[in-house]
C-alpha positions as CSV (number, residue, x, y, z in Angstrom):
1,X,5.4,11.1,-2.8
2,X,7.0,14.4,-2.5
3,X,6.0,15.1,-5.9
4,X,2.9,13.9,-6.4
5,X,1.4,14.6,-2.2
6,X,1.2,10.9,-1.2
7,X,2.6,9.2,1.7
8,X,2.1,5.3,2.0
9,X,2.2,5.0,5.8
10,X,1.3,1.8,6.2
11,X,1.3,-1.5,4.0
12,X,-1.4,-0.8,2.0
13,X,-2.6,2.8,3.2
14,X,-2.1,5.7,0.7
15,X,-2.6,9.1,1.9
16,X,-2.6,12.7,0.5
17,X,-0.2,14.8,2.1
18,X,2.1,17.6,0.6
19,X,3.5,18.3,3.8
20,X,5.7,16.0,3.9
21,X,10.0,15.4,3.4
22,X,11.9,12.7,1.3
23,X,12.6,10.8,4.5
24,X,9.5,10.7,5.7
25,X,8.2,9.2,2.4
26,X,11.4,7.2,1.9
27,X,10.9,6.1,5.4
28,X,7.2,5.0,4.6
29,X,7.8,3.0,1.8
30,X,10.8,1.0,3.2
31,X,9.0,0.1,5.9
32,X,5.8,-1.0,4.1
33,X,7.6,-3.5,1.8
34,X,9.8,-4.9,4.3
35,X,6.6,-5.3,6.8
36,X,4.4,-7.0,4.2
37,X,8.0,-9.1,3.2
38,X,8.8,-10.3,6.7
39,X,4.7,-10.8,7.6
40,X,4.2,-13.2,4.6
41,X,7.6,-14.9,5.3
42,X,6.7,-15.6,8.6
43,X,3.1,-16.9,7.3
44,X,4.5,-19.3,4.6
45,X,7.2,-20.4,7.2
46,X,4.1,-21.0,9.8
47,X,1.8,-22.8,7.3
48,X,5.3,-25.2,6.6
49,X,5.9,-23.7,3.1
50,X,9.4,-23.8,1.1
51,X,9.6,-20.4,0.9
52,X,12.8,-18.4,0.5
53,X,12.5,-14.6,1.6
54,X,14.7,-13.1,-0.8
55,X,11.7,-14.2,-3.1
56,X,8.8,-13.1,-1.1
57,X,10.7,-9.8,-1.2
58,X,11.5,-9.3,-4.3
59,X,7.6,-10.3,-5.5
60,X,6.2,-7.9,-2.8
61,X,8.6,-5.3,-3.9
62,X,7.4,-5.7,-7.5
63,X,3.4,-5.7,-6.3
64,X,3.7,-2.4,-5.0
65,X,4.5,-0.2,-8.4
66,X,0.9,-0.8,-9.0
67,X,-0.3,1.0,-5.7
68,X,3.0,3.4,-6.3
69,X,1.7,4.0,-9.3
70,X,-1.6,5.4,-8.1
71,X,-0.5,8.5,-6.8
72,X,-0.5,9.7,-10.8
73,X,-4.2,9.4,-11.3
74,X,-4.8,10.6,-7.4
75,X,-2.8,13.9,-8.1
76,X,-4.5,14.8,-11.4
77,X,-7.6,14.5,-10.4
78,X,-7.6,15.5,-6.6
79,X,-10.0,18.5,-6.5
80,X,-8.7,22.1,-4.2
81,X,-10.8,20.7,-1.7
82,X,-9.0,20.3,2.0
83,X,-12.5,19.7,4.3
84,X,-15.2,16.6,4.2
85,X,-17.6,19.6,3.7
86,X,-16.1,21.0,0.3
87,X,-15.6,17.8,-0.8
88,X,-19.4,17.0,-0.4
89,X,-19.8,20.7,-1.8
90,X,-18.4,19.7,-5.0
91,X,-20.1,20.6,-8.6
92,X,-19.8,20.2,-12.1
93,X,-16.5,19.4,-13.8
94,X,-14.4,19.1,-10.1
95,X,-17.1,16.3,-8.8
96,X,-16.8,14.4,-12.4
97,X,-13.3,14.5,-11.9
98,X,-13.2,13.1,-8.0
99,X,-15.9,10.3,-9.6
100,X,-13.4,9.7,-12.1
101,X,-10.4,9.6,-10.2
102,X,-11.6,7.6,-7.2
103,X,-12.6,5.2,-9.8
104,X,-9.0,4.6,-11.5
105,X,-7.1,4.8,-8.3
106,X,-9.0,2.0,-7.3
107,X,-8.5,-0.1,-10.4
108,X,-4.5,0.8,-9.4
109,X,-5.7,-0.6,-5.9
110,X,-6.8,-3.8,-6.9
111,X,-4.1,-4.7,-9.4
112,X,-2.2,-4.2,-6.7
113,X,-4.1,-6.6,-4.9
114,X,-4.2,-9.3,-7.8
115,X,0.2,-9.1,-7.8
116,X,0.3,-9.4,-4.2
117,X,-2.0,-11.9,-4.0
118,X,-0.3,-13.5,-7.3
119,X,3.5,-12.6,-5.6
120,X,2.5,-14.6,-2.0
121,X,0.8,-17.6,-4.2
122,X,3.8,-18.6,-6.4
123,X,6.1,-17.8,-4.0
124,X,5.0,-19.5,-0.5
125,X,3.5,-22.5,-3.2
126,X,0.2,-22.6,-0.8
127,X,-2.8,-23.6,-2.2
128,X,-6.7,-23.4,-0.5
129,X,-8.1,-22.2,2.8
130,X,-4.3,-22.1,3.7
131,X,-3.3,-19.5,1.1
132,X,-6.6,-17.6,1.7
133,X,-5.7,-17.4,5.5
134,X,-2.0,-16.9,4.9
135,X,-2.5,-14.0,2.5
136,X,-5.5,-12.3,5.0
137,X,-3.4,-12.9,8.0
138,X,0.3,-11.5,6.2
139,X,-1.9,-8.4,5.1
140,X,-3.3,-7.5,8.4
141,X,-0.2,-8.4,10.2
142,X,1.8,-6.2,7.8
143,X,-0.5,-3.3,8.3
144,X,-0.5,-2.8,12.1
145,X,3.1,-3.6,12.0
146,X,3.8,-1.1,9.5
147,X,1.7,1.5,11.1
148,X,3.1,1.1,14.7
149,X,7.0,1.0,13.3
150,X,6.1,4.4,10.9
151,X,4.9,6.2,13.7
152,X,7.8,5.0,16.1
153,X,10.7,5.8,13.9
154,X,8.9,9.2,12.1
155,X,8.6,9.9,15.4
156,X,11.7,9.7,16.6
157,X,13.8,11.4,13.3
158,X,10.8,14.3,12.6
């Protein structure tokens, strides 16, 4: 993060940000895994599945390096651009490079999509209109939780 100008403040948010310290992005991603660990335990556990959290969190853990990944391909090819307006204003070689950048970033997006989805499967052993509903609601779950906690504790230590 601190590196590369990302935070991920929230469960599956990624944002561009070089003003940022190793706590705050330390912070971030500590509370993103555990908030996606915890929500999908408590889906699988709602849903009646034998699921054991120290896997759920150790599969969740491993699905985000994909989106942690991402930050690479987002810092590359980020054009000197800080405003909607110069982004829109963009020509030539810089807009080719936003195209093709987006584009990756989003492959790294929804890898990260297929292991989570792949992590929560094997791991809370749901199948159907359960596991569809348990990974949706553990996703959404984990973001607002995420969000809210980020802001609290940031907000409190910053």
């Amino acid at each position: 993060g601190i590196l590369f100008g990302a935070r991920f403040d929230g469960a599956i948010d990624m944002h561009i940000s070089f003003d940022v310290s190793l706590l705050q992005v330390t912070t971030d991603v500590i509370i993103a895994w555990l908030s996606m660990a915890v929500s999908f335990y408590a889906v699988a556990k709602l849903f009646k599945a034998p699921a054991r959290f120290i896997d759920i969190a150790g599969a969740t853990a491993l699905a985000r390096l994909p989106l942690l990944l991402s930050v690479i391909p987002g810092y590359l090819f980020v054009p000197d651009a800080a405003t909607v307006e110069e982004i829109l204003a963009l020509e030539g070689i810089d807009f080719y490079l936003l195209i093709a950048g987006s584009v990756i970033i989003m492959a790294f997006v929804i890898w990260f999509f297929i292991v989570l989805f792949n992590a929560f499967k094997i791991n809370s052993n749901l199948k159907g209109r359960k596991l569809a509903t348990g990974f949706i609601l553990g996703v959404l779950v984990a973001e607002i939780v995420s969000l809210l906690l980020i802001r609290e504790v940031l907000s409190g230590i910053v």
